[in-house]
mmCIF file as gemmi writes it, N, C-alpha and C atoms, coordinates in Angstrom:
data_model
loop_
_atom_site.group_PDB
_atom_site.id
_atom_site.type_symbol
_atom_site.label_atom_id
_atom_site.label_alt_id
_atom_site.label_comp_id
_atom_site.label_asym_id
_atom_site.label_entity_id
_atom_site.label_seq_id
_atom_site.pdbx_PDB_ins_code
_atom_site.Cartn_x
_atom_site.Cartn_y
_atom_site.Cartn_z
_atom_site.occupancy
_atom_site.B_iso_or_equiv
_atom_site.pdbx_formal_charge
_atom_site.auth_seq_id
_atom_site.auth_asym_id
_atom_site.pdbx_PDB_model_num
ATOM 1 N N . UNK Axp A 1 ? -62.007 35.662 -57.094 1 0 ? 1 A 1
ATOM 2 C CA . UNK Axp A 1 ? -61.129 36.432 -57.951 1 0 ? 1 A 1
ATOM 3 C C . UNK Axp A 1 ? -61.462 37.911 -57.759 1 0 ? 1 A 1
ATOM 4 N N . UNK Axp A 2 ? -60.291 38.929 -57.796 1 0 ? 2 A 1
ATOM 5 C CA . UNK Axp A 2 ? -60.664 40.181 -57.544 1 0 ? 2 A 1
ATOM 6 C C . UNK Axp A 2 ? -61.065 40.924 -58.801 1 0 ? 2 A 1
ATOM 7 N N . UNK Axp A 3 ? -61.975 42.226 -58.628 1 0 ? 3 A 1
ATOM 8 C CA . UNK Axp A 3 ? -61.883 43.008 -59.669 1 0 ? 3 A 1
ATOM 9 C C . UNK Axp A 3 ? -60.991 43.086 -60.627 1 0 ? 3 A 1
ATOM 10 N N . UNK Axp A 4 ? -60.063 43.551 -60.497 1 0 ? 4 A 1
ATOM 11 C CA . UNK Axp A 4 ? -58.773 43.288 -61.424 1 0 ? 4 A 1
ATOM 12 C C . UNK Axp A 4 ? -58.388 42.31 -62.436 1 0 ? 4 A 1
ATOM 13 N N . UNK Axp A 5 ? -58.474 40.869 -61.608 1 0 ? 5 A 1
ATOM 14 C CA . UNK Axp A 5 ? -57.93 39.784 -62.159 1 0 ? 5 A 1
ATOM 15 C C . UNK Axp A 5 ? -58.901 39.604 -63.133 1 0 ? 5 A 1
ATOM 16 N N . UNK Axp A 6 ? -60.246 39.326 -62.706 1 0 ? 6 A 1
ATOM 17 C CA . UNK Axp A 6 ? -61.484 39.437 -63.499 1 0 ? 6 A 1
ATOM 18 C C . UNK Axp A 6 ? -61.601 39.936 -65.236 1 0 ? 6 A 1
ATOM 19 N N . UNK Axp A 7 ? -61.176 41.338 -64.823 1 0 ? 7 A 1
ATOM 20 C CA . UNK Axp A 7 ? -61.006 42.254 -65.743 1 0 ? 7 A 1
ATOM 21 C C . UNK Axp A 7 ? -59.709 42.16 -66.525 1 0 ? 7 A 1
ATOM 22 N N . UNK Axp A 8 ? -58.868 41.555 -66.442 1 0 ? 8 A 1
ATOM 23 C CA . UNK Axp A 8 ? -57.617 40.637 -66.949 1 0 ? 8 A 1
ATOM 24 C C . UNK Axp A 8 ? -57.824 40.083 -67.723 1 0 ? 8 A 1
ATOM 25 N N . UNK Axp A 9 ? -58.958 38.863 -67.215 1 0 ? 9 A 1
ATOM 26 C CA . UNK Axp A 9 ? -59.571 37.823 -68.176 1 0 ? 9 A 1
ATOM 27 C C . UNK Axp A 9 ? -60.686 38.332 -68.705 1 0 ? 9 A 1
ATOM 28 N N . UNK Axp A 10 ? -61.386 39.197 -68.71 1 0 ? 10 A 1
ATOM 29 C CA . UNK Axp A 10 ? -62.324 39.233 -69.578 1 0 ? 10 A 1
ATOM 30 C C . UNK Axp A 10 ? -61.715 39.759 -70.894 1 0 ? 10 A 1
ATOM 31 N N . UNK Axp A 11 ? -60.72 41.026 -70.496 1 0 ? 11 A 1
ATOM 32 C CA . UNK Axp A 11 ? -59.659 41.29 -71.9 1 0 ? 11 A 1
ATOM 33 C C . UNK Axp A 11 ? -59.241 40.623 -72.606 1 0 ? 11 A 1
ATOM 34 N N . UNK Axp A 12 ? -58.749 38.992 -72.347 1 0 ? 12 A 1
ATOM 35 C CA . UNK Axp A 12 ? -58.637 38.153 -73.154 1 0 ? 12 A 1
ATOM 36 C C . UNK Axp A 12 ? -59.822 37.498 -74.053 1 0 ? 12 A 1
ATOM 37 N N . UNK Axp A 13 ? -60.875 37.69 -73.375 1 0 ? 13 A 1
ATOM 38 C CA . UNK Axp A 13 ? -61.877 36.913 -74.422 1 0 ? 13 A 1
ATOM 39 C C . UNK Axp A 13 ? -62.168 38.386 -75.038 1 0 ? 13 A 1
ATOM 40 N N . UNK Axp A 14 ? -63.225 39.178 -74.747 1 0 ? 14 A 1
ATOM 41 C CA . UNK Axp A 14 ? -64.234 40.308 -75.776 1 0 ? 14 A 1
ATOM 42 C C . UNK Axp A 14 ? -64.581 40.905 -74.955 1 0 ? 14 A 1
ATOM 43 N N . UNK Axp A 15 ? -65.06 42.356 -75.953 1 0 ? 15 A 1
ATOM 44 C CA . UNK Axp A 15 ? -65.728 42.857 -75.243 1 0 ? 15 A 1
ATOM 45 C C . UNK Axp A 15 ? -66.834 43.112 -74.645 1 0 ? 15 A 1
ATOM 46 N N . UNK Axp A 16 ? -67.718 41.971 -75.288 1 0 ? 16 A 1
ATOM 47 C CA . UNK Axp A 16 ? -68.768 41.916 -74.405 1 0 ? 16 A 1
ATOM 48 C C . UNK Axp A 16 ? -68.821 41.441 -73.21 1 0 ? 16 A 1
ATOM 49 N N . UNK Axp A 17 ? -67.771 39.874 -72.943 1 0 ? 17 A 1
ATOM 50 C CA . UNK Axp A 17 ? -67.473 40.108 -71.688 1 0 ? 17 A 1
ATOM 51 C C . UNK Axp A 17 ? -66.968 41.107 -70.543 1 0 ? 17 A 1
ATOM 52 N N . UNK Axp A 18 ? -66.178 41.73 -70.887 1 0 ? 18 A 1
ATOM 53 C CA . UNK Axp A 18 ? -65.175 42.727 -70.389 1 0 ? 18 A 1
ATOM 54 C C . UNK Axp A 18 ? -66.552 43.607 -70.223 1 0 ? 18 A 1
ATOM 55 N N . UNK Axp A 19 ? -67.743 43.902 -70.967 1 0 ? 19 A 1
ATOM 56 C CA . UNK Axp A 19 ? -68.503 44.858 -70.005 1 0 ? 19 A 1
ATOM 57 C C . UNK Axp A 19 ? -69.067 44.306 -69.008 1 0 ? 19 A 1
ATOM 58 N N . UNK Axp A 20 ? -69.92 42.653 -69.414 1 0 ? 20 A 1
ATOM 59 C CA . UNK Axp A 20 ? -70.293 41.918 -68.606 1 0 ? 20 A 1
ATOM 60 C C . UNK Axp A 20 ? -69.538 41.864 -66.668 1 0 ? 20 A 1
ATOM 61 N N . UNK Axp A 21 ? -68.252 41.743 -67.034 1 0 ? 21 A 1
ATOM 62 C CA . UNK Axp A 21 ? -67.186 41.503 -65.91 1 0 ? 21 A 1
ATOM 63 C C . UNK Axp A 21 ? -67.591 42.884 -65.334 1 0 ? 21 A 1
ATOM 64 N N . UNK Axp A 22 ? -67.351 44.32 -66.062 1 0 ? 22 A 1
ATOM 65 C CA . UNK Axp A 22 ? -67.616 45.751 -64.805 1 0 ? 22 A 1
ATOM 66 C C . UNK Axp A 22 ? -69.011 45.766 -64.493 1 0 ? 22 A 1
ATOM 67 N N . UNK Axp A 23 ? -69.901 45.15 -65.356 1 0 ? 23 A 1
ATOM 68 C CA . UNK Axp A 23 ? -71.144 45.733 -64.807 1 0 ? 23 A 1
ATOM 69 C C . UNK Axp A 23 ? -71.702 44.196 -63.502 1 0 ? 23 A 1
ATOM 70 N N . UNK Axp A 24 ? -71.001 43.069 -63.51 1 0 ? 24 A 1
ATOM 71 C CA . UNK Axp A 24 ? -71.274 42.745 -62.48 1 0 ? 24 A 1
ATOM 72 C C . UNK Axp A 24 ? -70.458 42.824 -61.208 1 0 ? 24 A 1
ATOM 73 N N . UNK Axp A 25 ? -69.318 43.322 -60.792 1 0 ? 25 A 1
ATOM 74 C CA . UNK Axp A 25 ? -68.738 43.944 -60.551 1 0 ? 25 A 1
ATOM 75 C C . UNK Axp A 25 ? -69.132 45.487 -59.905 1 0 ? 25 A 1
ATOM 76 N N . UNK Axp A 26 ? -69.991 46.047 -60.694 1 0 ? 26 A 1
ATOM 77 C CA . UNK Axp A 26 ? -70.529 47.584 -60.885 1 0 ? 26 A 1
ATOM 78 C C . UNK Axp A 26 ? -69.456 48.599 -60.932 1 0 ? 26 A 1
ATOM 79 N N . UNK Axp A 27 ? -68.508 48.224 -61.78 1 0 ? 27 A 1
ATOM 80 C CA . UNK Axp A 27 ? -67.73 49.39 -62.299 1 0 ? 27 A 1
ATOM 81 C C . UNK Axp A 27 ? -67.553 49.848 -63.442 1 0 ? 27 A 1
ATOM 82 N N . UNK Axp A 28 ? -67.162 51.372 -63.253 1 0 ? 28 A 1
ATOM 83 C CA . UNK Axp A 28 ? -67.89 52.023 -64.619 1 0 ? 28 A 1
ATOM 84 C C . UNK Axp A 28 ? -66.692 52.913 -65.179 1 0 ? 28 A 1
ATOM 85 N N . UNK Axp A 29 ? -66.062 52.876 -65.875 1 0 ? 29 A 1
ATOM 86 C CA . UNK Axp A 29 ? -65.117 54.784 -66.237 1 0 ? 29 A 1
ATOM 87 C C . UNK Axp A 29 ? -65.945 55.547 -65.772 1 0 ? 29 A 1
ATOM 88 N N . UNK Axp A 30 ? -64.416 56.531 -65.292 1 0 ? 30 A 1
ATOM 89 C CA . UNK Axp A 30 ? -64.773 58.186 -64.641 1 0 ? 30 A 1
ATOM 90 C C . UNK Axp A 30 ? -63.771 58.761 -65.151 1 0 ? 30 A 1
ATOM 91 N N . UNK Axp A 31 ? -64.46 60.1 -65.82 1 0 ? 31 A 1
ATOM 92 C CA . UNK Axp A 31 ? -63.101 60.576 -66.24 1 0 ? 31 A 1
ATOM 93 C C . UNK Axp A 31 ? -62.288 61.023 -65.217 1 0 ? 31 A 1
ATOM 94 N N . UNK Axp A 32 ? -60.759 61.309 -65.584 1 0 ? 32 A 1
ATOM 95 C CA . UNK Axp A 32 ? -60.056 61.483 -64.554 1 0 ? 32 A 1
ATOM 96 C C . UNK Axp A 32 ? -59.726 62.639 -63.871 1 0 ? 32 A 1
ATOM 97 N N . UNK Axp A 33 ? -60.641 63.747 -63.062 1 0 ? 33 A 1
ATOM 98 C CA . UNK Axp A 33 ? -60.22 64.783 -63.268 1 0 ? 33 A 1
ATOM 99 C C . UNK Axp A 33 ? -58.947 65.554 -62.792 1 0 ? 33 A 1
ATOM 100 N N . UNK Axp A 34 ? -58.116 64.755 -62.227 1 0 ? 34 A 1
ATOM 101 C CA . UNK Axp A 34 ? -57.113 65.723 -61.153 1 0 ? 34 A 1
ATOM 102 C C . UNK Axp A 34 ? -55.643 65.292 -61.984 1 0 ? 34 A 1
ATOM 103 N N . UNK Axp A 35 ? -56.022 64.33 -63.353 1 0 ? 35 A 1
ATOM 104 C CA . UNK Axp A 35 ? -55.115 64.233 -64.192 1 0 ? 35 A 1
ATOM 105 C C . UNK Axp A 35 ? -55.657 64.903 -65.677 1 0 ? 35 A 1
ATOM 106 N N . UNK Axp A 36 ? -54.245 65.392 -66.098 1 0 ? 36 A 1
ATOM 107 C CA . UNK Axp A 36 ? -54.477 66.285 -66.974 1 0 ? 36 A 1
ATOM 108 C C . UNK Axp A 36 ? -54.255 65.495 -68.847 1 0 ? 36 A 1
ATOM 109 N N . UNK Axp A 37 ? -54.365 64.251 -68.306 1 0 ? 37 A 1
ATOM 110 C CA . UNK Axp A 37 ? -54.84 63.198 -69.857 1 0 ? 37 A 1
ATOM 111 C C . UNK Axp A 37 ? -53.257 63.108 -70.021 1 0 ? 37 A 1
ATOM 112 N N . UNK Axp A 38 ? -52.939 61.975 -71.28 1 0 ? 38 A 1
ATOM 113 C CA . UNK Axp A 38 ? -52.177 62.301 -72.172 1 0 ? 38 A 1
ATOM 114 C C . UNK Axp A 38 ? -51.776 62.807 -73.078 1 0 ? 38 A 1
ATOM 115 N N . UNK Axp A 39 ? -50.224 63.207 -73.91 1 0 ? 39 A 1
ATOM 116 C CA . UNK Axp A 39 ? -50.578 63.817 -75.011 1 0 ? 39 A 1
ATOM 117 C C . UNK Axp A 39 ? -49.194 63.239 -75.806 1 0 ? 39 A 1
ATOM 118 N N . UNK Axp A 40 ? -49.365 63.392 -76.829 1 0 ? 40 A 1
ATOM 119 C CA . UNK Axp A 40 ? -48.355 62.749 -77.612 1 0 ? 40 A 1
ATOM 120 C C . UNK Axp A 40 ? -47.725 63.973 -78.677 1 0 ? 40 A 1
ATOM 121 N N . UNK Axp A 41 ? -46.47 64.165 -78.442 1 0 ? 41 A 1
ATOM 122 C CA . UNK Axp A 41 ? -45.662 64.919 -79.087 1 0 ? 41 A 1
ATOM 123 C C . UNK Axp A 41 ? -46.423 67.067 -79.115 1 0 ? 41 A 1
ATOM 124 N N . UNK Axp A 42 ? -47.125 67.096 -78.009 1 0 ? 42 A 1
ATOM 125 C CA . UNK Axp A 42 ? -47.315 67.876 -77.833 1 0 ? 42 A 1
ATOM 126 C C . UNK Axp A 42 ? -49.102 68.314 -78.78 1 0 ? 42 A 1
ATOM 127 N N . UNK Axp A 43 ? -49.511 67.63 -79.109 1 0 ? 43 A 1
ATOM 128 C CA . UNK Axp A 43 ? -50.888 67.448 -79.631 1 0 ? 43 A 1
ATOM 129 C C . UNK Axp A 43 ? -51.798 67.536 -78.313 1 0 ? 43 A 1
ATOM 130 N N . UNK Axp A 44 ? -52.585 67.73 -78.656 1 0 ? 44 A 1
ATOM 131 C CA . UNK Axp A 44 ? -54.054 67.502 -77.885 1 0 ? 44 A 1
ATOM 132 C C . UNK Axp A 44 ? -53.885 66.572 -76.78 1 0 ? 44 A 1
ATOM 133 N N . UNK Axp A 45 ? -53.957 66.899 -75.552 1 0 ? 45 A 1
ATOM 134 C CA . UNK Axp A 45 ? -54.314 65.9 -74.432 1 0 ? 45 A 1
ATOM 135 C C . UNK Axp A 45 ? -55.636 64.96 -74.806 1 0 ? 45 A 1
ATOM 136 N N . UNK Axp A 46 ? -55.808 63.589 -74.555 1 0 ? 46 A 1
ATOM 137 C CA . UNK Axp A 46 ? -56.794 62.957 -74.5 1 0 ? 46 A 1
ATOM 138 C C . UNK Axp A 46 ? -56.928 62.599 -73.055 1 0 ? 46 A 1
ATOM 139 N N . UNK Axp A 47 ? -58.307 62.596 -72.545 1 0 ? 47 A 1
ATOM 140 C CA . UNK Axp A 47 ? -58.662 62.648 -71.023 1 0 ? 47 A 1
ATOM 141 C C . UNK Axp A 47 ? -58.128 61.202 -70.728 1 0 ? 47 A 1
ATOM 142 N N . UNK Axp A 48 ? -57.638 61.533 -69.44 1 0 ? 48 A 1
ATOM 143 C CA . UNK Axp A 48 ? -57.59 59.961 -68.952 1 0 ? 48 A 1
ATOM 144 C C . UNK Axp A 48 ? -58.577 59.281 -68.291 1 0 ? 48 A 1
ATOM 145 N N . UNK Axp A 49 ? -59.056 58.431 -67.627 1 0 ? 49 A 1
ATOM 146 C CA . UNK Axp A 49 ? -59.987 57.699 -66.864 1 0 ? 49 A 1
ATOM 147 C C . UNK Axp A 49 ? -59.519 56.682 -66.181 1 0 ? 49 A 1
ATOM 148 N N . UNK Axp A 50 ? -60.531 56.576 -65.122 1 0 ? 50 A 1
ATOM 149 C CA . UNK Axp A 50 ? -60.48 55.922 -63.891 1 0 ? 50 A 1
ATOM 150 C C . UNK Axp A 50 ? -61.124 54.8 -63.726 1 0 ? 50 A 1
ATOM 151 N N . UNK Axp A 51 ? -61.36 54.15 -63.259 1 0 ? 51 A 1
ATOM 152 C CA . UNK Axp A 51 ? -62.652 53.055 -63.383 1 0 ? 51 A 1
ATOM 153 C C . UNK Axp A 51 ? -62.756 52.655 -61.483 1 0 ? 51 A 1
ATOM 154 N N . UNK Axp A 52 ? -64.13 52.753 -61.299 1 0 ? 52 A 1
ATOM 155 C CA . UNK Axp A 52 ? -64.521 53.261 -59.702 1 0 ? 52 A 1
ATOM 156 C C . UNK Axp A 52 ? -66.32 52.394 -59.815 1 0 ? 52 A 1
ATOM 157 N N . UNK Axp A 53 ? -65.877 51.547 -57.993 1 0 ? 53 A 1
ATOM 158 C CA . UNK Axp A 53 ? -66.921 51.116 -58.404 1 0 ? 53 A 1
ATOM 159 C C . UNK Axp A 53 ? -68.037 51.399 -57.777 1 0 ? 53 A 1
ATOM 160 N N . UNK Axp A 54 ? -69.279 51.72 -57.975 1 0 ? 54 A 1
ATOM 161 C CA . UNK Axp A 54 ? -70.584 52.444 -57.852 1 0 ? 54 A 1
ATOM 162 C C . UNK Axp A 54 ? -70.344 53.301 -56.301 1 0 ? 54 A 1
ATOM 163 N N . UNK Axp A 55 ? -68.897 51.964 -54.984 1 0 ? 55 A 1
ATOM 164 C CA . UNK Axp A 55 ? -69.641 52.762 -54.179 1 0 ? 55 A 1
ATOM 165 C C . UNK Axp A 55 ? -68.274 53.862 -53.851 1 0 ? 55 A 1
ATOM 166 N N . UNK Axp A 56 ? -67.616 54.196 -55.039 1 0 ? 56 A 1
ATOM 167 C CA . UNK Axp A 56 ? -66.745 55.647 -55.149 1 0 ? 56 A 1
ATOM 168 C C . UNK Axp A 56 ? -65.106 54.715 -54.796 1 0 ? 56 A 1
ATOM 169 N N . UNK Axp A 57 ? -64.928 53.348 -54.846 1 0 ? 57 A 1
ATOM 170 C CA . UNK Axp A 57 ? -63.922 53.173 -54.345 1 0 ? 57 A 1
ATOM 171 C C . UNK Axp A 57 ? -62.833 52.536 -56.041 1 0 ? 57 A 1
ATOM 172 N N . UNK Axp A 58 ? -61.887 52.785 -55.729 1 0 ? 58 A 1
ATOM 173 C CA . UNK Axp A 58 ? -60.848 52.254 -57.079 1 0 ? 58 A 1
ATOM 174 C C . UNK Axp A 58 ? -60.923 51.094 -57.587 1 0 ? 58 A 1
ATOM 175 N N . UNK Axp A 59 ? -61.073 50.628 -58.681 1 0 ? 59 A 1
ATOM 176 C CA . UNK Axp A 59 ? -61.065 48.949 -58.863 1 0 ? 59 A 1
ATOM 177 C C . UNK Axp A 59 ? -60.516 48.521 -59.704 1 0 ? 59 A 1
ATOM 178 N N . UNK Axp A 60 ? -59.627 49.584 -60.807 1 0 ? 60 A 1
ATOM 179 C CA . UNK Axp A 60 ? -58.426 48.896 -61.403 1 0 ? 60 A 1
ATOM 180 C C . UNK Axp A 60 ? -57.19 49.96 -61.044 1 0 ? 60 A 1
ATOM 181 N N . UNK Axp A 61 ? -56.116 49.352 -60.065 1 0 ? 61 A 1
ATOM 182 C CA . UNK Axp A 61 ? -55.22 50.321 -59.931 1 0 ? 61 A 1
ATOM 183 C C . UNK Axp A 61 ? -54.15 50.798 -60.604 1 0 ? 61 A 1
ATOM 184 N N . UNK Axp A 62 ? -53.789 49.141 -61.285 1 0 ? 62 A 1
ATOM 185 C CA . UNK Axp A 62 ? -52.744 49.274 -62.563 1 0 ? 62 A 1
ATOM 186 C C . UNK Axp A 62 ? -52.823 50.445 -63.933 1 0 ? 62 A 1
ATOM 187 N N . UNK Axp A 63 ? -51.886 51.244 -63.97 1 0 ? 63 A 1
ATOM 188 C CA . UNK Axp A 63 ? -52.297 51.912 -64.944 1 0 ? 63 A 1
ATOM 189 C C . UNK Axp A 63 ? -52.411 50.734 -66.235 1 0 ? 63 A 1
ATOM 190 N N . UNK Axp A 64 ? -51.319 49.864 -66.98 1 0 ? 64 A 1
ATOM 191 C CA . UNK Axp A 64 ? -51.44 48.899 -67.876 1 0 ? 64 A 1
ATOM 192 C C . UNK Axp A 64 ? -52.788 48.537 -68.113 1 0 ? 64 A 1
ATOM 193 N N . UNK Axp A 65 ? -53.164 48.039 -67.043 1 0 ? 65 A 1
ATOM 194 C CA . UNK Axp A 65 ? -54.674 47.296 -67.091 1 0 ? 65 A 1
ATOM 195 C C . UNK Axp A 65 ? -55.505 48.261 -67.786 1 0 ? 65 A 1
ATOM 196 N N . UNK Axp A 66 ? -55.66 49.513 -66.891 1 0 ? 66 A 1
ATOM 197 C CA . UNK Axp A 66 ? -56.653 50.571 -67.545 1 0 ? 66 A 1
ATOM 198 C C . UNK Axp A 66 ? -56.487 50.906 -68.436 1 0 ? 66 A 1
ATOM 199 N N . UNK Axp A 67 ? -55.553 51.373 -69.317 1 0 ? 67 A 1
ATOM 200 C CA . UNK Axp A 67 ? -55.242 51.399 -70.644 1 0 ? 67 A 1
ATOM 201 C C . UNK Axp A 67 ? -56.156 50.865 -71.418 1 0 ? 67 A 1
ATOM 202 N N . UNK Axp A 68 ? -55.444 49.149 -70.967 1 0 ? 68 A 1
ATOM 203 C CA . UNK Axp A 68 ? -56.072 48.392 -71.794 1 0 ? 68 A 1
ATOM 204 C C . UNK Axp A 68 ? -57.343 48.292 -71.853 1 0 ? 68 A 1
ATOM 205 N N . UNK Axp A 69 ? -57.794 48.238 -70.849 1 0 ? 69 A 1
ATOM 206 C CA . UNK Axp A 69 ? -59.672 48.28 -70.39 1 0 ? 69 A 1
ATOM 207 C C . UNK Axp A 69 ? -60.251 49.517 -71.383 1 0 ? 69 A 1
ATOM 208 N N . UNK Axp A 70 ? -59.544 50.45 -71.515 1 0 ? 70 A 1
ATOM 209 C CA . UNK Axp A 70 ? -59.997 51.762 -71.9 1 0 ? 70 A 1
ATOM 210 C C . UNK Axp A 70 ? -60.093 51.635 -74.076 1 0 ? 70 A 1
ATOM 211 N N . UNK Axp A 71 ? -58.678 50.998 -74.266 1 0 ? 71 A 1
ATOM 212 C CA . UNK Axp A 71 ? -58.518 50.668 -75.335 1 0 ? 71 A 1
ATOM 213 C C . UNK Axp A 71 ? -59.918 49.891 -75.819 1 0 ? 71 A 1
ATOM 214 N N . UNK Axp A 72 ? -59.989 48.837 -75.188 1 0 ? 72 A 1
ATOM 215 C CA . UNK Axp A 72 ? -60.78 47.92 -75.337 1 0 ? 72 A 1
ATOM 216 C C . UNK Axp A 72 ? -62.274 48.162 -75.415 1 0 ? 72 A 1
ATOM 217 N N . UNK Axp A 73 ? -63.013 49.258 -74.624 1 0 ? 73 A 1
ATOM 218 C CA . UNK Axp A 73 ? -64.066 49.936 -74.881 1 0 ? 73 A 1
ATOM 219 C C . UNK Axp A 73 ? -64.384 51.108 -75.691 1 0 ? 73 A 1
ATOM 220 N N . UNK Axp A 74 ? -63.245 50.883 -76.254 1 0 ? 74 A 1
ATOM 221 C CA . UNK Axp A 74 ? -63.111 52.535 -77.16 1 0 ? 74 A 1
ATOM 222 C C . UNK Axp A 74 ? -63.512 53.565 -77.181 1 0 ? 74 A 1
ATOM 223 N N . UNK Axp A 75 ? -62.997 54.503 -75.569 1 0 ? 75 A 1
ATOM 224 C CA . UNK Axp A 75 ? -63.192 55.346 -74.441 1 0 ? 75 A 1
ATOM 225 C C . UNK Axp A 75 ? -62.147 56.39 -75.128 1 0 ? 75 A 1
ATOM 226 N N . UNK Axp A 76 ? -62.64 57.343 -75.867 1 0 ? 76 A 1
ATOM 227 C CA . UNK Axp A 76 ? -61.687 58.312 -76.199 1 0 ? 76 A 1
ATOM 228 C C . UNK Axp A 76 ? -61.46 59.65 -75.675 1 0 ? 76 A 1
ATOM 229 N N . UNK Axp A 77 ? -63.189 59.952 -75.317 1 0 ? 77 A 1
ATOM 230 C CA . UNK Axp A 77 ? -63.573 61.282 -74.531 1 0 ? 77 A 1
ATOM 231 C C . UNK Axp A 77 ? -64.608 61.198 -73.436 1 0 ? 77 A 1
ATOM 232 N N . UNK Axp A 78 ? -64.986 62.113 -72.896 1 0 ? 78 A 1
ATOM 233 C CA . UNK Axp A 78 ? -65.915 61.891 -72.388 1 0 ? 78 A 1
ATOM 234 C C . UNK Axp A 78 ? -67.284 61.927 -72.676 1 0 ? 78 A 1
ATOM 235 N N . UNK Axp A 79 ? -67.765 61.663 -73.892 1 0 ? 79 A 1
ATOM 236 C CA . UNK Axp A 79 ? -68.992 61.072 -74.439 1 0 ? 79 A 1
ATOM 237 C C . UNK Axp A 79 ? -68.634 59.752 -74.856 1 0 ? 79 A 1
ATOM 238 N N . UNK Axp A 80 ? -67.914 59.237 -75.182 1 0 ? 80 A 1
ATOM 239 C CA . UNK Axp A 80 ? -67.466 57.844 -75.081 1 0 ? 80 A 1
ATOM 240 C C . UNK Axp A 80 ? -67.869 57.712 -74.09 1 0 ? 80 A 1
ATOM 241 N N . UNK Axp A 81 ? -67.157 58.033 -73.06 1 0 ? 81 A 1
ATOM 242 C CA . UNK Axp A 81 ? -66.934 57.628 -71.22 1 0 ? 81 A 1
ATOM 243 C C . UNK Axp A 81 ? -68.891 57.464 -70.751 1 0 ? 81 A 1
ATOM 244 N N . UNK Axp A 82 ? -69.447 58.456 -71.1 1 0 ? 82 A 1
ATOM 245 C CA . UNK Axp A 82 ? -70.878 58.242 -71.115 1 0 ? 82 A 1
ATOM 246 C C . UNK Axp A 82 ? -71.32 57.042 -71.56 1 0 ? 82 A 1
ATOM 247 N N . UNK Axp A 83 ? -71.241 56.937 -72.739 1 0 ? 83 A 1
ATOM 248 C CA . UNK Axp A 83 ? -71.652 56.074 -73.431 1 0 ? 83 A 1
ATOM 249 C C . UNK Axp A 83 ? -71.489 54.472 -72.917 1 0 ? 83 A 1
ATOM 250 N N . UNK Axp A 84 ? -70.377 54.112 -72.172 1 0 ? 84 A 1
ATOM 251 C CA . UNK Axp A 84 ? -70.022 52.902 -72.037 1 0 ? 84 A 1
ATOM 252 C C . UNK Axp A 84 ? -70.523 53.073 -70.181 1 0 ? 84 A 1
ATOM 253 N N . UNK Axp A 85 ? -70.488 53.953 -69.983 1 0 ? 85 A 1
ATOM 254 C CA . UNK Axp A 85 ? -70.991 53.893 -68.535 1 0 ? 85 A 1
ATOM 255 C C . UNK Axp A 85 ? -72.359 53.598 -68.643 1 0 ? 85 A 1
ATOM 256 N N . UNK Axp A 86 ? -73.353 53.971 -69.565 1 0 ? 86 A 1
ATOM 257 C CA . UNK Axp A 86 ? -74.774 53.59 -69.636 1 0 ? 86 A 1
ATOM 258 C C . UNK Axp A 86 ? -74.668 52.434 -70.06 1 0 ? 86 A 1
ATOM 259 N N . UNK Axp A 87 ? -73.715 51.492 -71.032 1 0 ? 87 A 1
ATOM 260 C CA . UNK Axp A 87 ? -74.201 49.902 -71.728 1 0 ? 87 A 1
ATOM 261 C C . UNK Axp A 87 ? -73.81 49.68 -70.28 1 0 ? 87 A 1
ATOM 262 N N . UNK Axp A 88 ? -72.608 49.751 -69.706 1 0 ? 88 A 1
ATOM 263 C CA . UNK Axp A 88 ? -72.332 48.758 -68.694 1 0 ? 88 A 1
ATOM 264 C C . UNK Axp A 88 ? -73.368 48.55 -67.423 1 0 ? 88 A 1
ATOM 265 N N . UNK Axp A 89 ? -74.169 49.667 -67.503 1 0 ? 89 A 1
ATOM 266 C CA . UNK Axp A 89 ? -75.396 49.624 -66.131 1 0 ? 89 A 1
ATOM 267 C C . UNK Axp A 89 ? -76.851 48.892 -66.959 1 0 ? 89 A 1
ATOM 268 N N . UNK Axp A 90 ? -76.457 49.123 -68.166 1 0 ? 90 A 1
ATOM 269 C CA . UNK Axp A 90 ? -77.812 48.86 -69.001 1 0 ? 90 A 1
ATOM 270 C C . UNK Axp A 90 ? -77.791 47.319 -68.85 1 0 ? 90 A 1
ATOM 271 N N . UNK Axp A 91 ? -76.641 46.762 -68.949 1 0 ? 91 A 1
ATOM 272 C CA . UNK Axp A 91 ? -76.069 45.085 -68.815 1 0 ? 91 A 1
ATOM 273 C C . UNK Axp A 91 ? -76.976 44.527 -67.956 1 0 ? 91 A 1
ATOM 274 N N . UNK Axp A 92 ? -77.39 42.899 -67.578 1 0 ? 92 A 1
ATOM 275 C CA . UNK Axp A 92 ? -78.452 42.255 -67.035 1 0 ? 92 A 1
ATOM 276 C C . UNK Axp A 92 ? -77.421 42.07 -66.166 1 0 ? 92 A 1
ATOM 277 N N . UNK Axp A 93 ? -76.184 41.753 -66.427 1 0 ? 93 A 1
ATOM 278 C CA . UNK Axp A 93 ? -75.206 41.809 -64.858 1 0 ? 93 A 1
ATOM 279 C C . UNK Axp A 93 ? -75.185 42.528 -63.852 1 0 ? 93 A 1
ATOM 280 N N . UNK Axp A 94 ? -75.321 44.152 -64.321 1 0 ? 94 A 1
ATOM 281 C CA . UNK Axp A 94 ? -75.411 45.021 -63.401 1 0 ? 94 A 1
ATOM 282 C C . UNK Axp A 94 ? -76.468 45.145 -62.133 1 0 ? 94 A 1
ATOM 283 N N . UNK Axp A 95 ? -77.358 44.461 -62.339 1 0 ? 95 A 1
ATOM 284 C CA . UNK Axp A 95 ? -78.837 44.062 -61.191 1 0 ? 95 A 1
ATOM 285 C C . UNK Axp A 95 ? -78.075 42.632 -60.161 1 0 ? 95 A 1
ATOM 286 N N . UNK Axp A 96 ? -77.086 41.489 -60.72 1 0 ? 96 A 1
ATOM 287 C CA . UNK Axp A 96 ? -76.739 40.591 -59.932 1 0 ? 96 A 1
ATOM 288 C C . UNK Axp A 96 ? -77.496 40.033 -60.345 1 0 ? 96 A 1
């Protein structure tokens, strides 16, 4: 099963899986820099993110998916984005 699909199904169960799934995997959010976030009705951009895996290459391409992935780790900024990038390496998955 690919990255993606993986990460499909782990959204359906939790999120502890769903970190389990990137950190064995080894993918992490990055914020996005060459996009300028979203914004809703002209409010505050919130950063967008990427999810890339350790060795710099893409591993969810769907925007939908990432959303959801993003929703799901409750990735709002980039101290969030920190934050979930350290549980997901901190994970016993992340070693294999």
């Amino acid at each position: 099963m690919g990255v993606q699909e993986a990460v499909k199904t782990a959204l359906q169960e939790d999120r502890q899986e769903l970190i389990r799934v990137l950190a064995e995997h080894r993918v992490r959010p990055t914020p996005d820099e060459q996009s300028e976030g979203t914004s809703l009705g002209g409010l505050s951009a919130a950063p967008s993110f990427r999810f890339e895996t350790e060795a710099g290459g893409t591993a969810i391409t769907d925007r939908q998916t990432r959303s959801a992935v993003v929703d799901a780790l409750g990735v709002h900024s980039e101290a969030d984005c920190e934050a979930v990038r350290e549980e997901i390496a901190d994970h016993a998955a992340w070693d294999g």
